[in-house]
DRENFI-670367 format. One record per residue (C-alpha): residue in three letters; x, y, z. Coordinates in steps of 0.25 Angstrom, whole numbers, plus 5000, padded with zeros to 4 digits. Layout:
ALAXYZ/...
! end
This chain:
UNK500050005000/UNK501250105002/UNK501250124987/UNK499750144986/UNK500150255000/UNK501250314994/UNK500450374983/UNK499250404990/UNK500250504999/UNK500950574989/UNK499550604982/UNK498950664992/UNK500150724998/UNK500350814984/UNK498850824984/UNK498750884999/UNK500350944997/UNK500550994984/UNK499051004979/UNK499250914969/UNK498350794964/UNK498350664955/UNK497850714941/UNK496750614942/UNK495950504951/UNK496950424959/UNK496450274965/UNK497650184970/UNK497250074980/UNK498149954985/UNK497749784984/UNK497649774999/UNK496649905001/UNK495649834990/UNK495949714998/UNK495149775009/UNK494149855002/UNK493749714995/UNK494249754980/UNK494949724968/UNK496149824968/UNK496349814954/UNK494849864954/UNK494849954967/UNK494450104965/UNK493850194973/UNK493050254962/UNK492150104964/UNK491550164977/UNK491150274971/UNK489950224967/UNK488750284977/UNK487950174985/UNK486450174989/UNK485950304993/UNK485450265005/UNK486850195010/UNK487650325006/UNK487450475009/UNK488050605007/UNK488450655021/UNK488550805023/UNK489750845030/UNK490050995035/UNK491251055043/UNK490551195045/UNK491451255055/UNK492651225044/UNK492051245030/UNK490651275024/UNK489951175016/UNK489451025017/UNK490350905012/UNK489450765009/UNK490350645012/UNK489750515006/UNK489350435017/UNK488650285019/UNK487250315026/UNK487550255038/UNK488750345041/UNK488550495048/UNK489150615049/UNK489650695061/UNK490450815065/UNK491650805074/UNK492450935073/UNK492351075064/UNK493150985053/UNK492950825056/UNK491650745054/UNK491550595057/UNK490650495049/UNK490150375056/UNK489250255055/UNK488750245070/UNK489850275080/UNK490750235070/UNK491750335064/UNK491750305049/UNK492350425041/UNK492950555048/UNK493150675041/UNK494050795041/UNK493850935034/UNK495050995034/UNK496051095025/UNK497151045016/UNK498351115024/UNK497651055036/UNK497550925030/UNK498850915025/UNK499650925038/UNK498650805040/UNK499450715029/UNK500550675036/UNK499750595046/UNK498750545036/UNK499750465029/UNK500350395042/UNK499050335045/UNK498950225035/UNK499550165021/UNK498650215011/UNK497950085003/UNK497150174993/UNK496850304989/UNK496250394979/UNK496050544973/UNK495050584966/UNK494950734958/UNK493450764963/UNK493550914958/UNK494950964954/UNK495651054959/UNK494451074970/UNK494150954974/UNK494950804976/UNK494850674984/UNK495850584991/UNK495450434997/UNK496450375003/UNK496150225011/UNK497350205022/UNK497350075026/UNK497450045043/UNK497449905040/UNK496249875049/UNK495449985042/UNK495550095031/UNK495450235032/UNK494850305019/UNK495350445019/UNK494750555009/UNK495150685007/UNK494350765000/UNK495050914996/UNK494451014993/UNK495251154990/UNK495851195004/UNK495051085011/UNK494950925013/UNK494050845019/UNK494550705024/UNK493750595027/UNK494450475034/UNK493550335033/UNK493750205043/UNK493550105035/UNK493849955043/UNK493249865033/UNK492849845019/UNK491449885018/UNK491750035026/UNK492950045017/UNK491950025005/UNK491150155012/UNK492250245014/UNK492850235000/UNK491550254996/UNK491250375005/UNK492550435000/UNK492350404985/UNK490950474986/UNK491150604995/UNK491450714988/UNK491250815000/UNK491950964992/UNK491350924979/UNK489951014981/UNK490951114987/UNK491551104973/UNK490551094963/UNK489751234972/UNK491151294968/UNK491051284954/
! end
């Protein structure tokens, strides 16, 4: 997995470092994440979870940090998980008592600082960027693997700010959810398109 590591941190470092980004869609996974997702990794893309599930088993959650920044984000979400405020800039998402995604509105330079610390937590397994609205608008997934459980971290950037989201996903199915949540939310992109 280091190779699979390696790249992922010099991406994003001269994406969050030297404002640069890869030309296009970026998808790079490795045998032993697909192994636990339950995949093919010649077959393996993110993109497969981007299809929408039943209306009734997904929702778009609306997630504001009004204290921070004006505006509502959506963050698409299973129905059986909610929302909550925790601080000015963290929310947590839970199914019952149980933390499922936490998220953290902050500003680039902040978040930058941040990066360091992000890359000792884990080897990266898999990861990928996606040009939602250039130069406005770009995503980064990236699965750590803690052997016992994956952690999907998203980054969603948007001008001078990000918003991360960081998923616990312990086995196959709530991994299934989380890349799926990620691949769906877009939470800058009404932001953006109003701009227009």
């Amino acid at each position: 997995m280091s190779d699979v590591n390696s790249l992922f941190r010099d991406h994003l470092n001269n994406w969050a470092n030297l404002d640069t980004s890869p030309p296009e869609i970026v998808e790079i996974s490795h045998p032993l994440f697909c192994e636990k997702l339950g995949v093919d990794p010649k077959a393996f893309s993110f993109k497969q979870y981007a299809q929408p599930g039943e209306s009734t088993d997904w929702y778009q959650a609306p997630i504001e940090f009004p204290d921070v920044i004006e505006g509502t984000m959506y963050l698409y979400l299973p129905s059986r998980w909610t929302s909550d405020m925790k601080q000015s800039n963290v929310a947590q998402v839970y199914e019952g008592n149980r933390v499922r995604q936490t998220l953290i509105l902050a500003s680039k330079e902040d978040w930058k600082k941040t990066l360091p610390d992000f890359f000792d937590i884990g080897e990266t397994a898999a990861f990928a960027y996606y040009p939602v609205h250039l130069p406005y608008y770009d995503q980064w997934v990236a699965c750590v693997d803690m052997q016992e459980k994956i952690w999907i971290y998203t980054f969603y950037g948007a001008g001078d700010w990000i918003l991360i989201t960081k998923g616990d996903a312990g086995g196959r199915n709530t991994l299934g959810l989380q890349i799926t949540s990620s691949i769906h939310s877009s939470p800058w992109y009404s932001w953006i398109a109003n701009a227009q």
